[in-house]
MARGU-719498 format. One record per atom (N, C-alpha, C): residue in one letter; x, z, y. Coordinates in pm, whole numbers, plus 50000, padded with zeros to 5 digits. Example, Ala and Ser with C-alpha at 12.3 -4.5 7.8 and 13.67 -1.06 7.14 Angstrom:
# MARGU-719498
a513195078049431/a512305078049550/a513205078049670/s512855070849775/s513675071449894/s512905078750003/
# end
This chain:
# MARGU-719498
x274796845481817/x274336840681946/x273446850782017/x273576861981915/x272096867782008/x272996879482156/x274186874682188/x274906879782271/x275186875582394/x275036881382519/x275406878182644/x275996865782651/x275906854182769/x277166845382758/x277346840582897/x278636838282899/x279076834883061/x280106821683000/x280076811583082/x280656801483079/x281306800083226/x282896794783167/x283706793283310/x283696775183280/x283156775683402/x283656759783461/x284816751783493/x285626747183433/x286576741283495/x286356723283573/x285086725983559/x284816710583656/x285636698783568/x285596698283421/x286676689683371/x286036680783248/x284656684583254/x283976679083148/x282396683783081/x281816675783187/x280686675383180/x279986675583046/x280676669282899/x280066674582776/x279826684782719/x281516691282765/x281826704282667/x280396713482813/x280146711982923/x279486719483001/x277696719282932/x277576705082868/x275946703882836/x276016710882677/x276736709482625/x276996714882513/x277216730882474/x277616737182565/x277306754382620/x275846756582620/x275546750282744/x274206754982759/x273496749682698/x273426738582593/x272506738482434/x272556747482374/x273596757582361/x273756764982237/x272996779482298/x273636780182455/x273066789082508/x272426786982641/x271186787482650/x270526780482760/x270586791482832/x270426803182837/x270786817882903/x272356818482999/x272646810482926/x274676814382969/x274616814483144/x275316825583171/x275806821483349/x277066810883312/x276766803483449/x277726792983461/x278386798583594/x279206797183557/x280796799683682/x281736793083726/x282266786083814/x283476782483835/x284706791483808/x285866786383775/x286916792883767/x287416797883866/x287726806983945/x287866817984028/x289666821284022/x289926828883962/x291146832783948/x291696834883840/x291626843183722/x291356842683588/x290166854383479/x290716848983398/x290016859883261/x289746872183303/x291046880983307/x290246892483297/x289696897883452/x289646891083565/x289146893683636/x287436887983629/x287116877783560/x285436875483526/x285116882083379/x285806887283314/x285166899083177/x284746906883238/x285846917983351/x285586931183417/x284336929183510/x284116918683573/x282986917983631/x281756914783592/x281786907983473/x280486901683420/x280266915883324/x280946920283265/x280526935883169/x279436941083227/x279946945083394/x279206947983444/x277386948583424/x277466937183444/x275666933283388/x275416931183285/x276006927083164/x276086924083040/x274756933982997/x273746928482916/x272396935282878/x272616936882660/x273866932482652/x274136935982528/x275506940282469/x275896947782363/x276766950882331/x278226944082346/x277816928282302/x279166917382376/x278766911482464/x280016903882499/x279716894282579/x280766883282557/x279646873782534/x280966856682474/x281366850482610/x282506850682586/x283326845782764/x283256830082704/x283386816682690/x283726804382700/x284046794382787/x284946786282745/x285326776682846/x284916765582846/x285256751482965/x284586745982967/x285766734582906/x286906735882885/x288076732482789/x287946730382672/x287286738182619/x286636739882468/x285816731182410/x285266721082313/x284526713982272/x283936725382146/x282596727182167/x282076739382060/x281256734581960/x281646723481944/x280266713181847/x280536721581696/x282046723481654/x282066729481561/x281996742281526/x281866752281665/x282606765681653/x280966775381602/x281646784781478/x280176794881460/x280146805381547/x278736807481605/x278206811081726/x277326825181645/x277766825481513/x276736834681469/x278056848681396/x278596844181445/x280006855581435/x279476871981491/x279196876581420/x278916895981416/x279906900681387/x280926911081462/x281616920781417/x281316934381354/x282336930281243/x282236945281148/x282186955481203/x281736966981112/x281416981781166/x282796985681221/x284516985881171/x285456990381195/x285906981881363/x284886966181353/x285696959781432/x284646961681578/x283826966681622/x283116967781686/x283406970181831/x284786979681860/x285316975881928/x286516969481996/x286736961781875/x288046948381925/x287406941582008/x288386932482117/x288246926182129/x288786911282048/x287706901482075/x288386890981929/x288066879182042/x289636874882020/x289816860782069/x290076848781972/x289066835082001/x289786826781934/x290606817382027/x291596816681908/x293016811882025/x292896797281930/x293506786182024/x293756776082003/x295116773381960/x295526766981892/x297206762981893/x297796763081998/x298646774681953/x300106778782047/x299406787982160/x298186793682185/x297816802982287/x296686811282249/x297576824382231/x296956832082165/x295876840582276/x296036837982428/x295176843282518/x293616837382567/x293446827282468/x291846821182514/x291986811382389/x290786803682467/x289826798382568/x288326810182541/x288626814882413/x287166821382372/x286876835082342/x285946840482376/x286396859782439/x284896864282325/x284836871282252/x283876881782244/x284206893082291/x283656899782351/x284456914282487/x283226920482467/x283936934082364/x282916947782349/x282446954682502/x281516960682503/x280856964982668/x282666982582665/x282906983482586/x284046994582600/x285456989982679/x285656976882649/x286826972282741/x287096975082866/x285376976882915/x285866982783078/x286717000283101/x286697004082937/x287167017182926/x288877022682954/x289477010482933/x290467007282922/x291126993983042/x291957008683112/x292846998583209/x294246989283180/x293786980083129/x294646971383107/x294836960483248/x296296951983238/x296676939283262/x296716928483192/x297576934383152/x297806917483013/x296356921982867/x296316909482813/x295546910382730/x296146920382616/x297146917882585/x298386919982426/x297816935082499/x298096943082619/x297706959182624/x296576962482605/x295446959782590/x294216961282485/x294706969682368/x293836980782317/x293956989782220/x294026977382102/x292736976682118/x292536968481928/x291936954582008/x292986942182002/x292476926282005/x292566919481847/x291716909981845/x291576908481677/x291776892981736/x292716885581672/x292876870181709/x292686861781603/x291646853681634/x291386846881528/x291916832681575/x291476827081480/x292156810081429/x291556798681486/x291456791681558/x290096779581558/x290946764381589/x289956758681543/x290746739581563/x289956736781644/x289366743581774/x288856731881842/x289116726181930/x288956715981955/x289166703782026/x289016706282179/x290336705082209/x290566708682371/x290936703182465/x290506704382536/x290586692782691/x291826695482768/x293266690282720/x293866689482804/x294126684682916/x293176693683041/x292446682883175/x293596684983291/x295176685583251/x296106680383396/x296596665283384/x296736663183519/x297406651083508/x299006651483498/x299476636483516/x300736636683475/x301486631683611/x302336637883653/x303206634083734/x304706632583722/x305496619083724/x306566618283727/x307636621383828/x308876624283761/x309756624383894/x310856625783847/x311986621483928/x313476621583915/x314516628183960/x315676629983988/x316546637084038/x316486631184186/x315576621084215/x315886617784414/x314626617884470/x313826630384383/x312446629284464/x311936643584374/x312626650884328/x312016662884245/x311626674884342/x310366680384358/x309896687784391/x309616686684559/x309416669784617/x308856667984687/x307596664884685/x306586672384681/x305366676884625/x304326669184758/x303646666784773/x302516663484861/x301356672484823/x300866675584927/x299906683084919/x298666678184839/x297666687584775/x296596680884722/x295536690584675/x294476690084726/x293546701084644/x292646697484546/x292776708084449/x291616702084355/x291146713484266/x289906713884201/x289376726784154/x290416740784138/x290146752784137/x290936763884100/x291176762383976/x292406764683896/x292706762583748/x292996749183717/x293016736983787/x293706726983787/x294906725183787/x295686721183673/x297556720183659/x297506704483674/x298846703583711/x299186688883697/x300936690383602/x301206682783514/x302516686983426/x303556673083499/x304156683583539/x305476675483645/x306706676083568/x306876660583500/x308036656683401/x308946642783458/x309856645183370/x310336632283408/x310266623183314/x309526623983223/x308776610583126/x307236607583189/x306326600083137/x305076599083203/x304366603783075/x304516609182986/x304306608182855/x303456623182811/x302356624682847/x301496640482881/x301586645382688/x302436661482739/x302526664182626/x301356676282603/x301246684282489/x300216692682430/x300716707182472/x299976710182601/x300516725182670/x299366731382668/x298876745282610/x297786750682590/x298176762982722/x297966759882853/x297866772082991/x296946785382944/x297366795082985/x296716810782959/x296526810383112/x294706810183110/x294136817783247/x293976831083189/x294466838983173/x294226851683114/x294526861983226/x295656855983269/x295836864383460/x295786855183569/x296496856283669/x296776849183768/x297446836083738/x297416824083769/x297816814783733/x299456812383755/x299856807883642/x301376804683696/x301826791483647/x303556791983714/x304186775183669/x304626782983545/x303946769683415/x304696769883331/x306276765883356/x307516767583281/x308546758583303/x308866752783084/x308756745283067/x309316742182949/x310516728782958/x311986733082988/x312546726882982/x312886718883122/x312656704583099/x312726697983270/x311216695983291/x310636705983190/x308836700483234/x307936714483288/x307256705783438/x306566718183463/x305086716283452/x304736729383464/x303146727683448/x302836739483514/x302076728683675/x301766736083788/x300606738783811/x299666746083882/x298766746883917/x298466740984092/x297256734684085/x297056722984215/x297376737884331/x296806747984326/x296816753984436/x298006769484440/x299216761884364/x300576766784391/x301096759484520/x300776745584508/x301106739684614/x301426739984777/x300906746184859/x300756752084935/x301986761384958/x302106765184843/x303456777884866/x304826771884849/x304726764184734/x306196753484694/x306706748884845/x307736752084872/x307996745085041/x309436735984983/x310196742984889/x311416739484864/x311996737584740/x311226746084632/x311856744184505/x310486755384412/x310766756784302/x309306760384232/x309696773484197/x311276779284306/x311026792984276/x310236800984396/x309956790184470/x308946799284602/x307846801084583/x307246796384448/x306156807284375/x306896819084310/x305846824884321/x306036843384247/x306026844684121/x304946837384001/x304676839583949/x305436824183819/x306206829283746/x306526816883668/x306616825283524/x306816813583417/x306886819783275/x308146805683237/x309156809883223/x309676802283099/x309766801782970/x308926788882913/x308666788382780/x309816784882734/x310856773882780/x311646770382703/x312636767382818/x314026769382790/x314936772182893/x315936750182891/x316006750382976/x316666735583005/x317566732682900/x317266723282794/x319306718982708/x319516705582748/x319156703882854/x319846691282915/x321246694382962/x322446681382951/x323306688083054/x323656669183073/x323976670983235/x324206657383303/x325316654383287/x325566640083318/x326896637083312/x326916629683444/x327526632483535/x327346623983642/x328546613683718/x328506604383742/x329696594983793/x330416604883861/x331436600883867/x333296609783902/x333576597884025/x333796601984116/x334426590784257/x335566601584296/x336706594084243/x337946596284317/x338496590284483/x338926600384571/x338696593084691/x339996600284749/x340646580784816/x342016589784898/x342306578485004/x343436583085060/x343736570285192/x345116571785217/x345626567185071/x346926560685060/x348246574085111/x348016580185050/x348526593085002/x349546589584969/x350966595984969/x351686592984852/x351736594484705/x350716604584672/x350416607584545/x349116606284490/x348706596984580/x347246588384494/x347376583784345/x348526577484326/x348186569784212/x348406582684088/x349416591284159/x349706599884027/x348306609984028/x347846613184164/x346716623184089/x345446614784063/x345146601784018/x344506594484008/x344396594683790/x345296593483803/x346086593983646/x345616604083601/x345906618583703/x345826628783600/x344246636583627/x343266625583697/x341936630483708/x341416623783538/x341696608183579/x341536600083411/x342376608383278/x343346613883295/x343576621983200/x342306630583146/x342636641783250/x341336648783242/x340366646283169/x339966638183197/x338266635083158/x338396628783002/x340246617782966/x339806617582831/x340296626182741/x341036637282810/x341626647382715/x340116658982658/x339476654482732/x338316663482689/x336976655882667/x337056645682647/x335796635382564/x334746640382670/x335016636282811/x334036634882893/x333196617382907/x331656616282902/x331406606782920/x331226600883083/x331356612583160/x331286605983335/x332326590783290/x331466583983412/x332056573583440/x332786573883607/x334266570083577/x335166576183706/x335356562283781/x335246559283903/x335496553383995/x336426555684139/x336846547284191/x338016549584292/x337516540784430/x337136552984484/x336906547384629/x338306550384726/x338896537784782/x340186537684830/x340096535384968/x340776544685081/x341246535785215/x339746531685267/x339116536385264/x337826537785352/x337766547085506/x338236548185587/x338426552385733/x337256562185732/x337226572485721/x336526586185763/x335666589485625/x335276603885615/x335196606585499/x333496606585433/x332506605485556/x331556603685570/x331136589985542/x331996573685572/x331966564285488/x332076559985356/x333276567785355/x334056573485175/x332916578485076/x332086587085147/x331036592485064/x329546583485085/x329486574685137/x328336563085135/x328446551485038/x329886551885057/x330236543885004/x329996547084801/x330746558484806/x330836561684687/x328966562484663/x328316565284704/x326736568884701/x326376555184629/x326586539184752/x326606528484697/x326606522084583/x328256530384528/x328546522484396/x327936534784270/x327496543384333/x326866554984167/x326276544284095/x326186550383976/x324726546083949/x324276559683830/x324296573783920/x323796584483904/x323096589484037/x321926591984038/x321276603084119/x322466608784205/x323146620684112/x324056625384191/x325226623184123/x326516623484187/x328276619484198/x328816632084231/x330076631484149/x331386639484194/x332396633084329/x332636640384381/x333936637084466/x334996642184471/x336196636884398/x337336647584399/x338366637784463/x339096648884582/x339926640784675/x341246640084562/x342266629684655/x343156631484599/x344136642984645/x344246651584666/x344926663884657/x344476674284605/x343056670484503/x342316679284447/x342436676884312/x343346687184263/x343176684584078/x342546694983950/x341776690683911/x340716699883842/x341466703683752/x340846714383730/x341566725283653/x341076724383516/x341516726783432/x341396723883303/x339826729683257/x339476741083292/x337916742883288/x336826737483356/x337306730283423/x335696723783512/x335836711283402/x334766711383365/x334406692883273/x333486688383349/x333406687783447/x332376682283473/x330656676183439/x330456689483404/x329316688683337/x328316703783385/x327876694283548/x327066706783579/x325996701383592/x324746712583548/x323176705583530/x322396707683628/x322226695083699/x321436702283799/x319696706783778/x319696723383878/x318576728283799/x317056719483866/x316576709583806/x314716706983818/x313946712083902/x314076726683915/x313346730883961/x314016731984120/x314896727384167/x315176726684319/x315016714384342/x314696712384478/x314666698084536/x315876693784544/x316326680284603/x318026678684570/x318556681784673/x319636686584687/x320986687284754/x321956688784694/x323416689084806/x324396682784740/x325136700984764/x325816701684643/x326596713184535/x328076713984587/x328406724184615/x329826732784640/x330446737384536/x331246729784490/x332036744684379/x333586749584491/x334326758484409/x335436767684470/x336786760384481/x337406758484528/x338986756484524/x339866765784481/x341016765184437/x342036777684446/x342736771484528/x343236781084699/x344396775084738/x345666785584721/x346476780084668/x347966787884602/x348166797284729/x348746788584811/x349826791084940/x348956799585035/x347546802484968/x346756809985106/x346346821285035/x346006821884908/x345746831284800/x344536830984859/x343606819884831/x341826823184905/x340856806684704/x339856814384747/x339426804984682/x338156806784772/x337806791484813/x336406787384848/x335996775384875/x334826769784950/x334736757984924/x335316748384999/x336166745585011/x337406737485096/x338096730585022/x338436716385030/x339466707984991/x338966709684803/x337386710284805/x337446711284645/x336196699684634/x335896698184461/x334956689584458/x333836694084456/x332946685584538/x331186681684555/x330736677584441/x329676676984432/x328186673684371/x327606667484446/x327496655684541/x326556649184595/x325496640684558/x324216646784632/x323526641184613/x323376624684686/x322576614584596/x322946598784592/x322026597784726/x321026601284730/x319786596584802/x320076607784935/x320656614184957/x320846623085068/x322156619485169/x322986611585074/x323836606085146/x323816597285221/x322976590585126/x322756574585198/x321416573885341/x320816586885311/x319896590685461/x320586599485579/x321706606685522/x322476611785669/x322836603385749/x322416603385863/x322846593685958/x323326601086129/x324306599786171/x325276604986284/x326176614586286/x327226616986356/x328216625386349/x328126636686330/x328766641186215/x328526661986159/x329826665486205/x330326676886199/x331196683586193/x331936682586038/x330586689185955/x330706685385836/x329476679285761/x329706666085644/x328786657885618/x327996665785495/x328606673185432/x328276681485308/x326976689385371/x327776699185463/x326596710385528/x325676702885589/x325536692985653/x324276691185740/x323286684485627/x323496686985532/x321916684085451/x321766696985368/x320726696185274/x320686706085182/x321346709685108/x321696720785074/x323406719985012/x322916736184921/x323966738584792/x324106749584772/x325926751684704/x326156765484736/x327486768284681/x327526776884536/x328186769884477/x328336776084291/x329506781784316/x329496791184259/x331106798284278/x331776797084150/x331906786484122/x333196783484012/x334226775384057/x335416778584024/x336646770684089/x336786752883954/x337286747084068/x336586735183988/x338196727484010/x339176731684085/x340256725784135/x340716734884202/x342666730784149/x343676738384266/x343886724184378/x344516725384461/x344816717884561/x346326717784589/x346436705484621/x347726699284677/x348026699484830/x348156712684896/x347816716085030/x349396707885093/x350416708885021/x351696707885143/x352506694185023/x352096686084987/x353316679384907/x354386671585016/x353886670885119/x355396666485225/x354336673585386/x355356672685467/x355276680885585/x353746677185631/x353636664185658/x352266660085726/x350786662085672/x351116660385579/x350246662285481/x349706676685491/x350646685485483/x350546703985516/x349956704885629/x350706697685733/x350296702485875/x348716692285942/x348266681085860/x347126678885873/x346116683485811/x346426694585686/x344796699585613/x344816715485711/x346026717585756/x345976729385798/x345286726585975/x345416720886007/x344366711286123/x343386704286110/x342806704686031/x341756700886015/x340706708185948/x341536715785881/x340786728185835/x340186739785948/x340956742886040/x341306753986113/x340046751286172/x340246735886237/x339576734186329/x338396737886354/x337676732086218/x336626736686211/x336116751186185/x337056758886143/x336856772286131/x336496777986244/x337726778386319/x337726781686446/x336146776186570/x335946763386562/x334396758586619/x333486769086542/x333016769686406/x332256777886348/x332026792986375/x333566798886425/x333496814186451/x333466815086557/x333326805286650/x333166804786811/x331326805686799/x330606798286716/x329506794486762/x328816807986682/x328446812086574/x328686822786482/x329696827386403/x330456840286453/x331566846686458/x331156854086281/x332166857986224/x331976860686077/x333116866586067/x332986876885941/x334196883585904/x334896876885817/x334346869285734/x334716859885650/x335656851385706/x334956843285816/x335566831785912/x337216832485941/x336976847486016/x338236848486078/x339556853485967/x339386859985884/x339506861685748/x340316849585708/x339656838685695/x340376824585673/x341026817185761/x341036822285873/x341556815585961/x342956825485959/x342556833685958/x343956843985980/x345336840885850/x344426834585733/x345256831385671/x345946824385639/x344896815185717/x345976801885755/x346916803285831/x347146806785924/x348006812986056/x348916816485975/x349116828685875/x349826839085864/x350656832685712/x350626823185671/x350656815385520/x352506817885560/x352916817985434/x354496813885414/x354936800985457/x353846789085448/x354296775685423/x353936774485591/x355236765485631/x355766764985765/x354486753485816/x354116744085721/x353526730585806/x351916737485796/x351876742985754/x350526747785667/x350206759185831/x350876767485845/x350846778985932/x350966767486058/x351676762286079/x351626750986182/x350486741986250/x349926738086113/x348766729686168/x347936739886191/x347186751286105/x346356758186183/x346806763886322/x347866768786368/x348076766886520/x347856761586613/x348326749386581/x347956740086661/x346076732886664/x345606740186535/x344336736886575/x343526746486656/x344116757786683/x343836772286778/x344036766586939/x345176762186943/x345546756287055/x344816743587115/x344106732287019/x343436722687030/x342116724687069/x341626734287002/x340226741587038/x339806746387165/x341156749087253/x340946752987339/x341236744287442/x342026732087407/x342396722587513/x341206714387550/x340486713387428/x338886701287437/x337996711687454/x337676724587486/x336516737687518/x336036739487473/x335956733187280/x335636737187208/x334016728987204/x334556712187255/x333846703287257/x333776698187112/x332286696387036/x331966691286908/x331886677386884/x331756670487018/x332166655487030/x333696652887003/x333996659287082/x335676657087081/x336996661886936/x335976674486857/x336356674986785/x336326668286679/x335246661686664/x335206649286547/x336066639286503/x337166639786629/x338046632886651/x339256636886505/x338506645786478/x340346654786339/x339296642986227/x338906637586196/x337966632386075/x338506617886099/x339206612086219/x339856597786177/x341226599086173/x341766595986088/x342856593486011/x343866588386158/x343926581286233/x344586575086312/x344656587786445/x343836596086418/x343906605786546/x344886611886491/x344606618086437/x345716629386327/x347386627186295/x347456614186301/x348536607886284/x349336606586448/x348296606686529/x348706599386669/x349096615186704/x348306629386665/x348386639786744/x349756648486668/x349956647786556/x351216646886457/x352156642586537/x352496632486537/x353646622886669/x353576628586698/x352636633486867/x352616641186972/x353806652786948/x353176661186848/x353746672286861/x354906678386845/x355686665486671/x356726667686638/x356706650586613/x357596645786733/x358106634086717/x359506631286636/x359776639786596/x361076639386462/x360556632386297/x359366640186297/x358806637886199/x358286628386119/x358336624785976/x357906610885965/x356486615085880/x355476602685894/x354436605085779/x353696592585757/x352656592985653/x352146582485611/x351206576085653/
# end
């Protein structure tokens, strides 16, 4: 004891604080600031003896010996006692030579000597729950510097020993985080818009999420209906698959399906969409983003393109059921991200109408999109639609070139390709020979 002492405050416990300054009535008292080695390097400074005992206010010291002298060899280690599982604190003896040595991390220290201790530690965050329809909608909140709160989806506060040893960061262990109160501020969207993270332990969760098959009396509903349920038991999937049928626009179709989940988030695979033997449906969504609803790839044969068109979603449950008024598209106008794995080939042409309505309805929107922001990509896909072997396929995107320009490339008017009865009525129009469903 007969050594310098500085005590950091974490405002978290007024015992372990009266209990410092019993042992050492001398000690500076400090609030927590930023971290460790930014109050060693400064307190050295004045330090009037050879060490200086850093302590926390985390620490309960009723048991710890205070009469600890380092050996002649050890004189200038630094010696930490580490608590279970963190070998960077709570408790510092720091030779006056450390300032000799420009270090960052602690571990770059010439000679650190880590010792052992059981004491009794104040795990002072709180616990915050959350789920897949509210994850990482954070509310603001301030509260001392060095304050975490452990953001899980049990309520169940587990034993996380935090290193203030640098700058504070999100722990990640698994689906559990452990934040600091004044990350907050920066989190706008997901917990990678902090800088500073450590993963302790990487996610082995993997979801299984409801399967909604969705069509409107197709001729080949029932068969690719069959071979989605194949699917899933040829490969001991536990999703649970449902059939949303004949629902009038596709933005109902998907409320609907939202309705009957009873997952957070749902698959949607149309019926002209048949998954390919590698997608199992088993994608995890990552915790650390807030929710939106997921893109995977298509293969289309007849166009030689893969992207996210005519393939299956990931929708999110709670995002669906809050979109409210006419999109262009219902996917994009919320938060959305694209995975680039092909998840399904597609059934673009199985009879004429069928060809010549995805190829119009597709276009269409291409074409609005590269009108409003023009893309190399855009036109790219559009050109390939145009230019395709398959006659109904090359057809309907034509005629959606031509349509674009008859309505001026009105977004009211185009909404009109999304009811089933337009499409059918503008079909007639064009080739009244033709029959369809």
């Amino acid at each position: 004891m007969a050594f310098d002492c500085v005590c950091i405050d974490f405002r978290n416990s007024q015992k372990n604080l009266e209990r410092i300054k019993e042992i050492f009535p001398y000690a500076e008292v400090i609030p927590f600031i930023s971290n460790y080695h930014d109050v060693i390097k400064q307190e050295l400074k004045n330090c009037r003896t050879k060490y200086l005992w850093v302590l926390s206010t985390l620490c309960d010291y009723e048991n710890f010996n205070f009469d600890f002298i380092p050996e002649q060899f050890q004189q200038t280690q630094l010696h930490t006692w580490a608590v279970e599982g963190q070998k960077e604190g709570d408790t510092f003896l720091v030779p006056k030579q450390f300032l000799e040595q420009d270090i960052k991390f602690l571990r770059d220290y010439q000679e650190v000597n880590y010792h052992v201790t059981d004491l009794e530690y104040d795990f002072n965050y709180d616990v915050k729950q959350y789920d897949l329809s509210n994850n990482f909608d954070l509310e603001q909140e301030r509260r001392p510097l060095g304050t975490y709160f452990q953001y899980s989806e049990t309520k169940e506060k587990q034993k996380f020993y935090i290193s203030h040893w640098e700058d504070q960061k999100i722990y990640v262990k698994g689906t559990t985080y452990f934040i600091p109160y004044s990350a907050l501020p920066v989190i706008k969207e997901q917990v990678y818009d902090y800088p500073n993270i450590f993963v302790e332990q990487q996610n082995q969760v993997t979801d299984r999420f409801d399967i909604f098959y969705v069509s409107n009396g197709e001729p080949f509903e029932e068969e690719n209906y069959k071979a989605l349920c194949h699917h899933v038991k040829k490969h001991g999937l536990t999703n649970k698959v449902g059939w949303i049928r004949n629902v009038p626009g596709r933005s109902e179709a998907y409320k609907k399906a939202a309705l009957e989940s009873s997952t957070e988030y749902f698959y949607a695979v149309f019926a002209k969409s048949i998954p390919v033997d590698t997608f199992l449906f088993d994608y995890t969504v990552d915790r650390g983003k807030n929710k939106r609803h997921y893109i995977f790839y298509a293969r289309l044969e007849e166009l030689d393109l893969e992207y996210g068109t005519f393939n299956v979603d990931l929708y999110n449950k709670t995002l669906c059921l809050r979109t409210e008024g006419n999109f262009l598209d219902f996917t994009l106008s919320q938060k959305h991200e694209v995975v680039p794995v092909i998840s399904n080939t597609v059934l673009l042409s199985p009879d004429n109408y069928t060809a010549w309505k995805n190829g119009f309805r597709e276009v269409s929107k291409l074409v609005y999109w590269n009108m409003k922001k023009p893309t190399v990509e855009t036109a790219y896909r559009i050109k390939k639609w145009q230019k395709t072997e398959n006659k109904w396929l090359s057809a309907g995107a034509t005629d959606a070139v031509e349509f674009l320009k008859e309505i001026e490339y009105s977004h009211d008017k185009l909404l009109q390709t999304y009811n089933w009865d337009f499409c059918r009525s503008r079909f007639k129009q064009l080739y009244p020979q033709e029959t369809f469903y």
